[in-house]
Residue, then its C-alpha position, 0 to 999 in steps of 0.5 A: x823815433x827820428x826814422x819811425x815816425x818821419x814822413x819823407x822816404x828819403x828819412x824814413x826808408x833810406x835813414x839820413x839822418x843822425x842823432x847824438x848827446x852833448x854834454x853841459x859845454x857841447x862836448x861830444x858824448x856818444x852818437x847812434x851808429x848814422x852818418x859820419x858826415x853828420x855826426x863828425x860836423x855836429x861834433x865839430x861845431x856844437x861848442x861853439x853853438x852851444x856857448x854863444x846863445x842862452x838856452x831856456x827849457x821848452x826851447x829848441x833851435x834850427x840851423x843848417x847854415x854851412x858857415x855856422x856849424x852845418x853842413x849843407x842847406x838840405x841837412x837841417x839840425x835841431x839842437x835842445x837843451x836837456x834841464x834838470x831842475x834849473x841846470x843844463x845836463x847836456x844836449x840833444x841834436x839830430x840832423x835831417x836830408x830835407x828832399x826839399x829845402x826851397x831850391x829852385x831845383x827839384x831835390x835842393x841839390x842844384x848844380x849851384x855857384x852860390x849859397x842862396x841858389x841851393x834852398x832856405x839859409x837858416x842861421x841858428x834860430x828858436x823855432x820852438x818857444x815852451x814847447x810850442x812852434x814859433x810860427x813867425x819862423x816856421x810858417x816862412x820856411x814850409x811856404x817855401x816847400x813844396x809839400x808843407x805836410x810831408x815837411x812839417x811832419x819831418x821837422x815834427x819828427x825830429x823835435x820828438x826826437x829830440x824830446x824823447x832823448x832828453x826824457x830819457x837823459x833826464x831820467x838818468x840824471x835824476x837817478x845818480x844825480x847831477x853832480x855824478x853824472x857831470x864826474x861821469x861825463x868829465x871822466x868818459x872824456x878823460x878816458x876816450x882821450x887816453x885810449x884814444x892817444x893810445x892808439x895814435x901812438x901805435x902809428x908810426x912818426x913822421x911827415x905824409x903826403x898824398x894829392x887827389x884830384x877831384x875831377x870837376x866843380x861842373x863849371x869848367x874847373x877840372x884836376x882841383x886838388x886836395x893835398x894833405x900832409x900829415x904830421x904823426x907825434x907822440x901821440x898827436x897828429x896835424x893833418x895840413x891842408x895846405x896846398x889844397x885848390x882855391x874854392x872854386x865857382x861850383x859848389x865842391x866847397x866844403x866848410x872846415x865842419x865837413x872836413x873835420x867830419x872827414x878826417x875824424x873819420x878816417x882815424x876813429x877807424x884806426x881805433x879800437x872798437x871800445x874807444x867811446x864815440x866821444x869829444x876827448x877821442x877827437x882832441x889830439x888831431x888837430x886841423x890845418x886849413x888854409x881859408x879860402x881853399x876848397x876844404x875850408x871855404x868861405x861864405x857865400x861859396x856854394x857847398x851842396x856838393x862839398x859834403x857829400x862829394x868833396x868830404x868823401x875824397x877828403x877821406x881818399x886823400x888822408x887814407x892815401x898818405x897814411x897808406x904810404x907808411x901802415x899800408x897794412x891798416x889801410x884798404x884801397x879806395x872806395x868808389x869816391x863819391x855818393x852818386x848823388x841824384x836828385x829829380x821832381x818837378x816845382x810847384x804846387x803838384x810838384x815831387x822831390x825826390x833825391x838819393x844817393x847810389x852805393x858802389x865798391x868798397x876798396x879791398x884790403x891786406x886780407x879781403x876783397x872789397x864789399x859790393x855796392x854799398x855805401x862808403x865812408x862819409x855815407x851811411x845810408x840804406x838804397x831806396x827800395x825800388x817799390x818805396x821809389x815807385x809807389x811815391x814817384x812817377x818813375x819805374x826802375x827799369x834795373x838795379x844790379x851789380x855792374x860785373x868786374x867794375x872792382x879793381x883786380x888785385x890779390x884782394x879784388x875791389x868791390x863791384x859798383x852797381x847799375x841803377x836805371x830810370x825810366x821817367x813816367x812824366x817830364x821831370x828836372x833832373x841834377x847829378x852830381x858825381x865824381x870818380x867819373x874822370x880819375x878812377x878809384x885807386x889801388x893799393x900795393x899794387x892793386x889796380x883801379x877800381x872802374x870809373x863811374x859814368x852816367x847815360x841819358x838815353x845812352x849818351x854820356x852826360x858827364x859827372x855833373x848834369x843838370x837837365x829837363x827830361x821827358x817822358x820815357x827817357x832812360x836815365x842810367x847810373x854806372x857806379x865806380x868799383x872799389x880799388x884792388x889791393x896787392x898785385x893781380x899776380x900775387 
């Protein structure tokens, strides 16, 4: 329902966006197949949500406060409760990439040093009342947009969404009855955790370590570290952030939600299929993270770039210390970053456009990486160039497969890609990017992947940029490969 009825090509065409039910207490209870990064957040942070507000039937609440169980100001999550008769059975959210969330930069993805430089704060409120839009929150947020018509239809597709999945949680509920369906609930939780330990417990125990270096906050920070040590017991495990960089002046800040996204993820992998996609698979890895450090940062610490770039290296960083000791279950690094690219113009003819750009898998004991493809905490589709050039005053001038960019190894790394605009009109642009300064790992003797690099009009503008641009001027993305696994000679 989300991606067929929502306005933005950024919802609709390239699906960022993510849906998932909650039980009665905001427990996880299964999530459709999107963004790691959504889904892992919204999961994080739902109970407490949840538990610290009345719900009322007919209501819907907003909120994509980072410090408040979002993720970053364009992410915008509307959260229902489910009745049946006059009980609560569960919850509905879905969580939506807003292209423009008032930021003075066009894409609501500024290079930003503070919160409230990146768009709209919105701190969990009603915005529908007996199903009806409170216009006193609703109308403040789409004047500050630029087109109210495209925004207002994504928001109105997601409340949709949200009513189409408590009809038809409803209608299951009604058919076994509540007390049956709350049983069933308390015993999928149950049984996720069983299997879920089960499988924790194939891992060997004992303490690993891995550092990585994110290669800069865009404000003169370079070699910010993520360090992890990872501490595997019978059948429970602490991933430790400690060590890890002080959050820093550009908005590589990543609020614990995103981090908790990231690691989830990474073990959620490690599990077999058939393990359910729920709260009880999640609650024998436990969080560490000092406050004030860059994967659990504090308000107001900038963060558009924490959840796409930083949550991604976050996946790097855990998959490297567990690679230490199951190297065999771990693939090589992946690209490393979303490529994120944002341009358009402010204003009341204004456009905003944003995306993020696919690069090369990692290869693993076994099989070469996968070309261009979005990895990890990503899970979108590409912009289709005609969908790009029918609504934007841009031509792509190539998309291809950027040749011999994947690590060599005995299993060589997945090729990125080379992604070219020409603008047809002046236009602000922004980049933010990584694995531009240390490339993506190999393993087992693999070599690294090809670092990334972006061009205006052939000259290197670094990992993290932000611009005008005129008429004409040839805007070229190089995107990193995948790291190989096992040596070349092998």
């Amino acid at each position: 329902m989300l991606g067929r009825v929502a306005f933005s090509p950024n919802i609709r065409d390239r699906l960022d966006y993510s849906c998932a039910l909650f039980d009665a207490s905001g427990r996880l209870l299964g999530q459709a197949t999107h963004m790691p990064v959504h889904l892992g957040s919204m999961a994080y942070a739902m109970v407490d949500l949840v538990q610290s507000r009345s719900w009322a039937p007919g209501d819907m609440v907003v909120l994509n406060d980072p410090y408040r169980g979002g993720t970053h100001l364009p992410d915008v999550t509307f959260v229902a409760p489910i009745f049946v008769g006059d009980q609560i059975a569960g919850f509905s959210a879905n969580r939506a990439h807003h292209v423009d969330i008032g930021a003075d930069a066009p894409g609501s993805m500024p290079l930003s040093h503070d919160l409230s430089e990146e768009g709209i704060l919105l701190a969990p409120v009603k915005i529908v009342h007996n199903d009806e839009w409170v216009a006193e929150v609703l109308e403040p947020i789409l004047d500050r947009l630029n087109d109210r018509a495209a925004s207002l239809g994504d928001f109105s597709a997601q409340v949709a969404a949200n009513r189409l999945a408590a009809g038809r949680l409803r209608h299951l509920v009604e058919g076994m009855g509540l007390e049956h369906f709350q049983s069933s609930c308390a015993e999928l939780q149950r049984y996720a955790r069983q299997l879920a330990r089960d499988s924790l417990a194939r891992l060997p125990n004992g303490r690993f370590r891995f550092t990585d270096l994110m290669d800069d906050d865009g404000m003169g920070n370079t070699d910010i570290a993520i360090r992890v040590t990872i501490d595997i017991g019978e059948a429970e495990v602490q991933v430790d952030f400690s060590g890890t960089a002080e959050q820093v002046q550009g908005n590589l800040n990543c609020p614990l939600p995103v981090t908790a996204a990231a690691v989830f993820y990474v073990f959620r992998c490690l599990m077999p299929d058939h393990v359910p996609p729920c709260h009880g698979a999640m609650e024998d890895i436990h969080l560490v993270a000092p406050a004030g450090c860059l994967v659990n940062a504090r308000p107001p610490a900038a963060v558009a770039a924490g959840n796409v770039e930083t949550s991604t290296r976050i996946v790097d960083v855990v998959c490297g210390a567990l690679a230490t000791v199951v190297p065999e279950r771990i693939g090589a690094a992946a690209q490393g970053t979303m490529n994120n690219l944002a341009m358009g113009v402010r204003g009341d003819s204004g456009w905003d456009y944003y995306e993020t750009i696919a690069g090369g898998h990692g290869a693993s004991a076994g099989a070469n990486g996968r070309h261009a493809r979005h990895s990890h905490m990503t899970n979108t589709l590409n912009t289709p160039v005609e969908i790009l050039e029918l609504n934007y005053p841009l031509w792509v001038e190539a998309y291809a497969l950027r040749p011999a960019s994947g690590g060599r190894g005995q299993f060589n790394g997945g090729d990125g890609v080379i992604r070219s605009y020409r603008f047809l009109s002046d236009a602000d642009v922004t980049i933010l990017s990584e694995r531009r300064r240390h490339a993506p790992w190999g393993l087992e003797g693999g070599e690294a992947g090809a670092r990334g690099n972006n061009r205006l009009d052939g000259q290197d503008i670094g990992g993290k940029f932000s611009s005008r641009v005129r008429a004409g001027q040839l805007l070229q993305v190089f995107t990193p490969g995948g790291g190989g696994y096992g040596s070349p000679e092998t």
